[in-house]
ROMARKOL-305734 format. One record per residue (C-alpha): residue number from 1; residue in three letters; x, y, z. Coordinates in pm, 1 decimal, m for minus. Layout:
<recs>
 num residuo       xx       yy       zz
 NUM     Ala        X        Y        Z
...
</recs>
This chain:
<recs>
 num residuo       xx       yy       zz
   1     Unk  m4381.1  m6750.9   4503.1
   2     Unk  m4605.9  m6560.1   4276.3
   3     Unk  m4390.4  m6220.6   4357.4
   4     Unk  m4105.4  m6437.0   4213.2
   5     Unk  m4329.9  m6594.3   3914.9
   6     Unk  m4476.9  m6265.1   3812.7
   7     Unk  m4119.1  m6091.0   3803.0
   8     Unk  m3988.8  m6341.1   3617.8
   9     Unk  m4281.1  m6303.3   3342.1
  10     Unk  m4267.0  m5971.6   3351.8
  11     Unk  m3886.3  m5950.3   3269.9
  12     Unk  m3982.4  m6204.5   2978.4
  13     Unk  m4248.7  m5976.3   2854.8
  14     Unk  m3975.1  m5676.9   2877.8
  15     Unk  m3701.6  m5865.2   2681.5
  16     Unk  m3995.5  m5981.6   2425.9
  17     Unk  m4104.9  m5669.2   2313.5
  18     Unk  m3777.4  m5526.6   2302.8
  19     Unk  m3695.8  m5786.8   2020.1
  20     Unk  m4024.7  m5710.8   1843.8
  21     Unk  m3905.0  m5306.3   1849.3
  22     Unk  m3522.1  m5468.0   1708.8
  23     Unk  m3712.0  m5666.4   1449.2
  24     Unk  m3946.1  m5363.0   1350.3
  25     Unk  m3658.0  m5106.5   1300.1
  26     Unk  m3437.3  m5423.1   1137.3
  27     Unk  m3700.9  m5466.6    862.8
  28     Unk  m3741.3  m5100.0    806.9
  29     Unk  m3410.4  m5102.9    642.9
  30     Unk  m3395.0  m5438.6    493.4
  31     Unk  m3477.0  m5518.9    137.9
  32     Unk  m3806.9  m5617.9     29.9
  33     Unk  m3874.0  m5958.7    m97.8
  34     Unk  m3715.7  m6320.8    m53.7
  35     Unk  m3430.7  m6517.2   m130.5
  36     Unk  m3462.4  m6829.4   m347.2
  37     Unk  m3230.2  m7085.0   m421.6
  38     Unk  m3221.1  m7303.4   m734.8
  39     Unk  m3050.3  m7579.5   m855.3
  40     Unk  m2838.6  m7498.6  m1251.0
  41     Unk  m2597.8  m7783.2  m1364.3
  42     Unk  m2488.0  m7906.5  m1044.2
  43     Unk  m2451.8  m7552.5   m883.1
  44     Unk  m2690.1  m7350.3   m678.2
  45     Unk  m2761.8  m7035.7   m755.1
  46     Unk  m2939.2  m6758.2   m578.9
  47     Unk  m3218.3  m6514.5   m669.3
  48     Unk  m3389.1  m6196.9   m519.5
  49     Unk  m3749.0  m6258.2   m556.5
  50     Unk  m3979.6  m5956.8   m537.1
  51     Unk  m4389.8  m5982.1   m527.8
  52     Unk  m4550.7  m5656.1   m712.5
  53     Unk  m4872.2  m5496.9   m602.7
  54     Unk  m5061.1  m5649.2   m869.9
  55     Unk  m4924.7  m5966.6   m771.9
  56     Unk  m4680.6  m6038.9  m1080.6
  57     Unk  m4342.2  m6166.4   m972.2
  58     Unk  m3976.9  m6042.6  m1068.6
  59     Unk  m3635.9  m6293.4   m967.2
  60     Unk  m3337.4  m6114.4  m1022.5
  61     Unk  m3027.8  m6314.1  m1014.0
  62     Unk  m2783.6  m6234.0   m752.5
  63     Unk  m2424.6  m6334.9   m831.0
  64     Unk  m2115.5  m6353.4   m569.6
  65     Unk  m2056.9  m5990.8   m631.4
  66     Unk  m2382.4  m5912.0   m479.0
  67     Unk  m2349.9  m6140.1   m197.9
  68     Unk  m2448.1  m5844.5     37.0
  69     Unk  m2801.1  m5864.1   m103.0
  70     Unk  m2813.3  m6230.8     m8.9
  71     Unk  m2746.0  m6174.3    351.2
  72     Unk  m2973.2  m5886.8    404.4
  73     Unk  m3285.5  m6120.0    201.7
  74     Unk  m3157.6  m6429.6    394.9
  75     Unk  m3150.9  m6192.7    757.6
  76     Unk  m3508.4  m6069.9    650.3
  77     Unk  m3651.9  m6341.3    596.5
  78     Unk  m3546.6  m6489.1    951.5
  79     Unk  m3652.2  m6216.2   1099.2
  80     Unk  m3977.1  m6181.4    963.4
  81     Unk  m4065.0  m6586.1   1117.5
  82     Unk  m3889.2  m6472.1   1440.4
  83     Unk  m4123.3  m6181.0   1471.2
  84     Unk  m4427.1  m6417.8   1414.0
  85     Unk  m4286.7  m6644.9   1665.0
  86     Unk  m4237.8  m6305.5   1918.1
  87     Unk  m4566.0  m6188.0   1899.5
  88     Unk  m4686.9  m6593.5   1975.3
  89     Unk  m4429.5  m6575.2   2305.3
  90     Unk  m4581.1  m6209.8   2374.1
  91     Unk  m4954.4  m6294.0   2405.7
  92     Unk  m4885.6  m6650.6   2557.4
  93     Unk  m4630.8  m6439.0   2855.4
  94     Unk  m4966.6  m6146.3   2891.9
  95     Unk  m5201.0  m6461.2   2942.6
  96     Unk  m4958.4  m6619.1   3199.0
  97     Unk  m4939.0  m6332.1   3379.5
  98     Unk  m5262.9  m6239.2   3445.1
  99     Unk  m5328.7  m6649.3   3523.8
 100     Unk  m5061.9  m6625.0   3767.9
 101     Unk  m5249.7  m6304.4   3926.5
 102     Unk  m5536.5  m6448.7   3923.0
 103     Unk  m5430.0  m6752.1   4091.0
 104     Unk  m5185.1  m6627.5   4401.7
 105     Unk  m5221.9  m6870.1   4676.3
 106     Unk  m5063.2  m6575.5   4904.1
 107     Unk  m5383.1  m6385.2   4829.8
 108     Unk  m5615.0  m6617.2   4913.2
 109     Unk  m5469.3  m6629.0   5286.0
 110     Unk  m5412.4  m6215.7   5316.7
 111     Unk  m5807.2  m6174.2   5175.3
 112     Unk  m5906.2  m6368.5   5541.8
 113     Unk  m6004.7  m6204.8   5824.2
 114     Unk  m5748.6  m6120.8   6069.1
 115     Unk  m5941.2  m6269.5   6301.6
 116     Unk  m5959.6  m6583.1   6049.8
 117     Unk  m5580.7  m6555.4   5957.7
 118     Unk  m5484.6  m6593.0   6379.7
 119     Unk  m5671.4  m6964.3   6338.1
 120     Unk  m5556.0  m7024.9   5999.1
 121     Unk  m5155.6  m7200.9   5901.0
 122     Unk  m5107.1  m7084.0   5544.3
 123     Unk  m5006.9  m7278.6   5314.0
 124     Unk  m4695.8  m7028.0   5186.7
 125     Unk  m4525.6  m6807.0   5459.4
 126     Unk  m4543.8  m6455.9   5346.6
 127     Unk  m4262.7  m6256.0   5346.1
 128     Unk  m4278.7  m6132.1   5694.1
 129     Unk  m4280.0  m6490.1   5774.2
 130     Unk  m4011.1  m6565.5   5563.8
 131     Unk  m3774.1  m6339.4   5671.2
 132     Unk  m3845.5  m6390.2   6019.1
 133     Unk  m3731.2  m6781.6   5995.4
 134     Unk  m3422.4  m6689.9   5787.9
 135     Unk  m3286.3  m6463.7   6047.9
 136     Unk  m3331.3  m6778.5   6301.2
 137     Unk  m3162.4  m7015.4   6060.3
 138     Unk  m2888.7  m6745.9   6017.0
 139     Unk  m2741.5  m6592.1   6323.8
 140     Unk  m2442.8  m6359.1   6312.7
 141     Unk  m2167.4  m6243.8   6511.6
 142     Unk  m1989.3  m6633.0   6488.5
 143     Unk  m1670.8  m6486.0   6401.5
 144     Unk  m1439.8  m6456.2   6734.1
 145     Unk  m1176.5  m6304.9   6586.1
 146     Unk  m1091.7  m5982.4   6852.9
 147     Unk  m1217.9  m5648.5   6685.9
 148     Unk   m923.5  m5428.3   6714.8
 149     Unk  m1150.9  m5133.0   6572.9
 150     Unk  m1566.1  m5084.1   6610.3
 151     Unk  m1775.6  m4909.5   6381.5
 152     Unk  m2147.1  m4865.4   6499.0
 153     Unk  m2412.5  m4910.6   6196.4
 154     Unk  m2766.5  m4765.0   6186.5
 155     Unk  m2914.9  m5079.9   6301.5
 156     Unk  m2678.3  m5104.8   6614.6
 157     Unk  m2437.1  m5331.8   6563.3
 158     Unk  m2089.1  m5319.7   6620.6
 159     Unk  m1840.7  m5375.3   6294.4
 160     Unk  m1478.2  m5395.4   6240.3
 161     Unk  m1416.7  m5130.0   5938.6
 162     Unk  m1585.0  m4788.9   5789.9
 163     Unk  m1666.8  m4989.2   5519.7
 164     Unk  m1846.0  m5247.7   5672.8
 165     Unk  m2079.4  m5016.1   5815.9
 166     Unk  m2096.3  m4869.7   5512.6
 167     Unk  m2188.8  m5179.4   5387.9
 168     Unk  m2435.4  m5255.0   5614.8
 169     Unk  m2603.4  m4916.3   5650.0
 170     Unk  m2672.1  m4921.9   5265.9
 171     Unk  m2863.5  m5304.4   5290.9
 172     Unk  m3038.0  m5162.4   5568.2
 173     Unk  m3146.8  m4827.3   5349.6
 174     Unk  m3253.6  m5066.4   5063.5
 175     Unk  m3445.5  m5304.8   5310.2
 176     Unk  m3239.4  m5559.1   5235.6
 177     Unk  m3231.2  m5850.4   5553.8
 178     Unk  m2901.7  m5881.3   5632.0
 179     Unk  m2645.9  m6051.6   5916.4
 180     Unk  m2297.0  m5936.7   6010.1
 181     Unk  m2057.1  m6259.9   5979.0
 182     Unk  m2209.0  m6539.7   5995.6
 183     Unk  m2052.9  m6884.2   5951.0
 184     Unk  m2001.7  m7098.7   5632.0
 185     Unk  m1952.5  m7467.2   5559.9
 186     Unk  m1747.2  m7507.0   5243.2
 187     Unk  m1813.5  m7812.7   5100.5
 188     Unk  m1466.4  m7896.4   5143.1
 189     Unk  m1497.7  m7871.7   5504.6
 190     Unk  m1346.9  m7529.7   5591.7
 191     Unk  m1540.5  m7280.3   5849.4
 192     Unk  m1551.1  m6913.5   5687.5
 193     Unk  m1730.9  m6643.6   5822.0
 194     Unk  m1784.4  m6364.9   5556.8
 195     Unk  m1881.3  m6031.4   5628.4
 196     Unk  m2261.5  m6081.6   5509.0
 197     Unk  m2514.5  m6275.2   5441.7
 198     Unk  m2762.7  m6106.2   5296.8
 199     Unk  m3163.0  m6220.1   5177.3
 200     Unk  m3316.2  m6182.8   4799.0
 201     Unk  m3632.1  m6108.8   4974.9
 202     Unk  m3807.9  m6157.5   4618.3
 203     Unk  m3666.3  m6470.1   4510.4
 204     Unk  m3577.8  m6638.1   4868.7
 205     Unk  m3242.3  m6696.4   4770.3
 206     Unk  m2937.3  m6626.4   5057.0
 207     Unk  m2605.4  m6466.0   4934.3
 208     Unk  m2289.1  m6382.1   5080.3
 209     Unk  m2086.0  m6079.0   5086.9
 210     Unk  m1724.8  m6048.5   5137.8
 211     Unk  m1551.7  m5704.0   5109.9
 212     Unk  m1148.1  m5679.8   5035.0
 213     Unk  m1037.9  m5326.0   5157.9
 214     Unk   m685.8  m5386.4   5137.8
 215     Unk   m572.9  m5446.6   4807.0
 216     Unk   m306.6  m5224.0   4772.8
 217     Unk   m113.6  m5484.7   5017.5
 218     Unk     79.2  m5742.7   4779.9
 219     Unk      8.8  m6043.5   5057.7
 220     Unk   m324.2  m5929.7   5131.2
 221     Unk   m424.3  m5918.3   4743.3
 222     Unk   m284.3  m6285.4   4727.3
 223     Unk   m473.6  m6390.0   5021.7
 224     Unk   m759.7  m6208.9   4839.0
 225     Unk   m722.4  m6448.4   4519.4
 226     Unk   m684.9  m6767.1   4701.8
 227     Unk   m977.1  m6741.1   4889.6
 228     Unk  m1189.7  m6628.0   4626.0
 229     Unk  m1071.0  m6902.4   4456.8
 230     Unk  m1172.1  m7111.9   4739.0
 231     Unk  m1515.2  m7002.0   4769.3
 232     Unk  m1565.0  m7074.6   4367.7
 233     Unk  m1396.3  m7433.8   4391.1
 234     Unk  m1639.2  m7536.8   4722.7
 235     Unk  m1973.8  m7475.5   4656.0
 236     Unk  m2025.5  m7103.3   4636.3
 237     Unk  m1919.8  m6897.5   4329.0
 238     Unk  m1898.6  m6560.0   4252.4
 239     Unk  m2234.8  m6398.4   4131.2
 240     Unk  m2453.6  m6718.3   4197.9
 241     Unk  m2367.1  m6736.0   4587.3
 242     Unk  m2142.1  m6489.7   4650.9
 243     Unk  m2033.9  m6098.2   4642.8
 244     Unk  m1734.6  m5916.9   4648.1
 245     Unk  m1627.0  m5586.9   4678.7
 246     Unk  m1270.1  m5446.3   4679.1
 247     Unk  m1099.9  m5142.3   4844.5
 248     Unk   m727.5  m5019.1   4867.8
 249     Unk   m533.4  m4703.4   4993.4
 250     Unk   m565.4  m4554.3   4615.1
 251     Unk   m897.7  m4689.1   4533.0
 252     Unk  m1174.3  m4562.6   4761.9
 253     Unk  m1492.5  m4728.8   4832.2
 254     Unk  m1739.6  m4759.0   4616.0
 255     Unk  m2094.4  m4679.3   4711.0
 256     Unk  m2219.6  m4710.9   4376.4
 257     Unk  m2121.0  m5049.3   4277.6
 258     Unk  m2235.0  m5128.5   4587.2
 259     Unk  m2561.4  m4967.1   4541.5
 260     Unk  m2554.2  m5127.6   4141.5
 261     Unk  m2489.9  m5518.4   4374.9
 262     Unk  m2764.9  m5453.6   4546.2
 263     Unk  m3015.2  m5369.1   4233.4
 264     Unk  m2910.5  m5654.6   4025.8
 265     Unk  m2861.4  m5972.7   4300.4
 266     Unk  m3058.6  m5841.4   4593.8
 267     Unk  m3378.8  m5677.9   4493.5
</recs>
């Protein structure tokens, strides 16, 4: 839980200061000054307002031929309050994140004793835990299709294709829990068993992996399509619950979008 909370701040604070280094090479370039708008017999008009040093005040009026001006003081201006409003999200994300430190119920039950922690039921399972009780709550092997072929993977298990093992040797190299085909409930009834199911150790959140290697076959491709389509319609879509990876006699495996799944959805 705080693994997950921290990330998730931490990302925030990433993307925050990003926009304040955006904001500080925007306003580098933009015009000094402010944009006012007035009111002249029933038309407004615009003007480029510009603050001296010695605190006197210049408006310039900008006419429809200068309309560039306007946007760059208007697109200033906005992003002079969204940098205020930045640096506010920035020190209120720091202050979380230490608070959420501070504050890890996890820690509180690893700081025990061992001795302490044998007598003790924590509160949150820890990972170990964690990934113990989803490998009980998701066995593999439930597909019965025969296995004309056998590929052996690193961990010992027996798959149907080089790619599979492929497959699962690379969630095994990135310590990623996985089971080889396990069994589905669509939520329009249907059994599938996909190749994977695979654990987001870090968030706790199960996802599926089905790999096409075939898709140089016209009725294979089709089948491809339909059950993809399938799998979106019942209850698990692509990139929320499921993966997919594709493979055909002129397009080879790929280990690094593979290895690129695995970063974004899986670690």
């Amino acid at each position: 839980m705080k693994q997950d909370l921290c990330s998730v701040l931490e990302q925030e604070i990433d993307e925050t200061r990003n926009v304040l280094q955006r904001i500080t090479r925007d306003l580098k370039r933009l015009p000094k000054g402010k944009l006012e708008v007035g009111r002249v017999r029933n038309r407004y008009v615009q003007y480029h307002a510009v603050t001296w040093k010695n605190g006197r005040q210049v408006r310039e009026y900008v006419g429809r031929e200068n309309m560039k001006l306007a946007e760059q003081l208007a697109q200033q201006t906005y992003e002079n309050k969204a940098k205020k409003a930045a640096e506010r999200r920035l020190r209120g994300l720091e202050q979380a994140l230490k608070l959420a430190v501070k504050t890890d119920l996890m820690e509180v039950y690893i700081r025990e004793s061992p001795e302490r922690r044998k007598l003790i039921i924590p509160l949150l399972s820890t990972d170990e835990q964690y990934i113990e009780q989803w490998y009980a709550e998701h066995p593999g092997d439930k597909n019965s299709f025969m296995k004309t072929t056998a590929y052996t993977t690193v961990k010992g298990e027996t798959v149907r294709s080089k790619s599979e093992k492929m497959i699962a040797d690379a969630y095994y190299a990135a310590g990623v829990p996985y089971v080889y085909e396990p069994t589905v409930i669509l939520s329009n009834g249907k059994t599938k068993y996909p190749d994977f199911a695979v654990l987001n150790v870090r968030l706790r959140r199960t996802m599926y992996h089905e790999h096409f290697g075939m898709m140089d076959d016209d009725e294979y491709r089709q089948n491809t399509m339909l059950k993809i389509r399938e799998y979106n319609k019942n209850g698990y879509p692509a990139g929320e619950c499921m993966l997919f990876t594709f493979e055909g006699e002129n397009i080879p495996f790929d280990q690094e979008e593979l290895d690129e799944l695995i970063r974004v959805y899986l670690m």
